[in-house]
C-alpha positions as CSV (number, residue, x, y, z in Angstrom):
1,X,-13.2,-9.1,71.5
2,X,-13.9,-6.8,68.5
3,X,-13.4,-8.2,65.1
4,X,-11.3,-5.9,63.1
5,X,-13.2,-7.2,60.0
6,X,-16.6,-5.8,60.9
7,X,-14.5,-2.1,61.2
8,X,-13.4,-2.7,57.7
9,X,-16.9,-3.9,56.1
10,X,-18.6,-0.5,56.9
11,X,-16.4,1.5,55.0
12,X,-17.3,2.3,51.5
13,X,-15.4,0.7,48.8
14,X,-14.3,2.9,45.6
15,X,-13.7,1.4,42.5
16,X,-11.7,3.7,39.9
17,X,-10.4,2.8,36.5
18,X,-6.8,2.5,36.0
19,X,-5.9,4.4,33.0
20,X,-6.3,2.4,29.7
21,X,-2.9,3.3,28.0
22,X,-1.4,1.3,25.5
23,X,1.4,1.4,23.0
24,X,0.4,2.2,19.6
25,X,2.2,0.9,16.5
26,X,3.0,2.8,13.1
27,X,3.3,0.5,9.8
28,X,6.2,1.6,7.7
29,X,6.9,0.1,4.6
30,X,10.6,-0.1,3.4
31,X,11.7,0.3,-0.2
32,X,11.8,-3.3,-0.8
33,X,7.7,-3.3,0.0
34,X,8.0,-5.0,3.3
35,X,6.3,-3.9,5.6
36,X,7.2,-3.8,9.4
37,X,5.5,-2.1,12.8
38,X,7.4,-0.3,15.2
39,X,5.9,1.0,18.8
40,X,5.3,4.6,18.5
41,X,3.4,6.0,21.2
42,X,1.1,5.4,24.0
43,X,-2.4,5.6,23.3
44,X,-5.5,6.5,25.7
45,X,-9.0,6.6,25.6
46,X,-11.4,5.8,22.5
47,X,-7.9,4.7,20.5
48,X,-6.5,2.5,23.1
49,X,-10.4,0.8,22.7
50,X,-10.3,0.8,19.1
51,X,-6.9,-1.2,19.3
52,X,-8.2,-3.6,21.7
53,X,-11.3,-4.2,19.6
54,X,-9.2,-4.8,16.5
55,X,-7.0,-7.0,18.6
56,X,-9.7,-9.3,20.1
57,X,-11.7,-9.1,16.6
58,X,-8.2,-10.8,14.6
59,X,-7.5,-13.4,17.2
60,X,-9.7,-16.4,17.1
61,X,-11.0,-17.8,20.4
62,X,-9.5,-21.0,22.0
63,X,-6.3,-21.5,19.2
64,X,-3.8,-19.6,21.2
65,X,-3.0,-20.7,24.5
66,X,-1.4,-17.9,25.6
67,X,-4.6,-16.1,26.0
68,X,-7.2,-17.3,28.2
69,X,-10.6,-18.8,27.0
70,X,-12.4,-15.3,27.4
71,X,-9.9,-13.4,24.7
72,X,-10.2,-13.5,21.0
73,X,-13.3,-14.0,18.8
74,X,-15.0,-17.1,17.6
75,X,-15.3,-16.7,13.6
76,X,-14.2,-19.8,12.3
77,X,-17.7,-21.1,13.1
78,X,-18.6,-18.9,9.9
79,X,-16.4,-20.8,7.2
80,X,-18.2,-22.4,5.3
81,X,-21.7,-21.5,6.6
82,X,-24.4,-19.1,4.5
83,X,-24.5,-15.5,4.9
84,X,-28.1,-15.8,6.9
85,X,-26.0,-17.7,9.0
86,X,-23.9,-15.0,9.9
87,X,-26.4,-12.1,9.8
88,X,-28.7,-14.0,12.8
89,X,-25.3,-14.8,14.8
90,X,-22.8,-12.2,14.3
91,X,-24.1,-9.9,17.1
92,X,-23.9,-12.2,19.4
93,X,-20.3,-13.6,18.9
94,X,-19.2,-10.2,18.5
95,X,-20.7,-8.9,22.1
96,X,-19.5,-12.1,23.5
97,X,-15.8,-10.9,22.7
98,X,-15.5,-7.6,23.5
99,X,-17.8,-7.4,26.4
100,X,-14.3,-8.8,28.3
101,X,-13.1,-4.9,28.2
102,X,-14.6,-3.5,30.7
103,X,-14.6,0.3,29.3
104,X,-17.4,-0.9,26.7
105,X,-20.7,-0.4,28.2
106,X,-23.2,-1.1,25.1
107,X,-22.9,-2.5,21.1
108,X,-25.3,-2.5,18.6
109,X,-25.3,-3.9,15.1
110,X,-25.5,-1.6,12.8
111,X,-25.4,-3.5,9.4
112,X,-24.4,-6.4,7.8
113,X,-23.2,-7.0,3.7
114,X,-22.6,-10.4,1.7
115,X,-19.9,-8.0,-0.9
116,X,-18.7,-11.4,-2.1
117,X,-20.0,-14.9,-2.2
118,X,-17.4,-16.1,0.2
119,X,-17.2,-12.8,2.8
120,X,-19.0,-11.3,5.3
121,X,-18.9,-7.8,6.8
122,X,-20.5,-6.4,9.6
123,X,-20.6,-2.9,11.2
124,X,-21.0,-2.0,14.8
125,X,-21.9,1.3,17.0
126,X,-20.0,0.5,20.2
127,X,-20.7,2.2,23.2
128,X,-17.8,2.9,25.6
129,X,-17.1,5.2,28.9
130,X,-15.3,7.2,26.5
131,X,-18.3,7.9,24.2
132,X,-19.6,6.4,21.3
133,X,-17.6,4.8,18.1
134,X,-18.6,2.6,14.8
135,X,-16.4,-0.3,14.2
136,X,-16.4,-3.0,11.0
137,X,-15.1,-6.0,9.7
138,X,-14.9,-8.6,7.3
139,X,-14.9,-12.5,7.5
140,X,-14.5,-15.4,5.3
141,X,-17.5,-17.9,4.7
């Protein structure tokens, strides 16, 4: 008897990316100052990966359960730590979170600033299969 899964096994497999659209949001502000975001269009490419960084960078790991463990960031370990602190950590932590998007293939920290006692920023070049973007942000400490 042949086994129809030894057949199957010799083919090649393909793997393809599924396109990477997402919606994109537009801020408006009323004339009472409140501000409120409405879906405006479908983003691909490098802006549907800038919107996925800034989603995963401004929702901390493990206090949501609605994502899994692998989504989010983990800067609450930085309150209340020293700048040096964050300068020998922060790559780390920040490749540990977006390395779950499979489009990025590379990150690098670029710099790091203490603008204020009490905050953080750091500033990444992120490559992607897209190409190549910087990306920054702040945190509290």
């Amino acid at each position: 008897m042949i086994n129809p899964l030894r057949n199957s096994l010799a083919r090649p497999i393909i793997v393809r990316h599924k396109p990477s659209r997402v919606f994109g949001y537009i801020s408006v502000v009323d004339h009472y100052g409140e501000e409120t975001s409405h879906l405006d269009s479908e983003l691909d490419g490098m802006e549907a990966i800038r919107q996925s960084i800034f989603h995963i960078v401004n929702t901390e790991r493990f206090m949501y359960p609605i994502y899994d463990d692998s989504w989010g960031i983990e800067l609450e370990q930085f309150v209340g730590n020293t700048y040096n602190f964050f300068r020998v950590k922060i790559e780390q932590v920040f490749q540990d979170a977006i390395y779950q998007d499979d489009r990025i293939r590379n990150v690098k920290l670029i710099r790091t600033e203490n603008p204020q006692p009490n905050v953080a920023f750091a500033e990444f070049e992120i490559e992607t299969i897209y190409g190549r973007m910087r990306e920054g942000f702040e945190t509290i400490l």
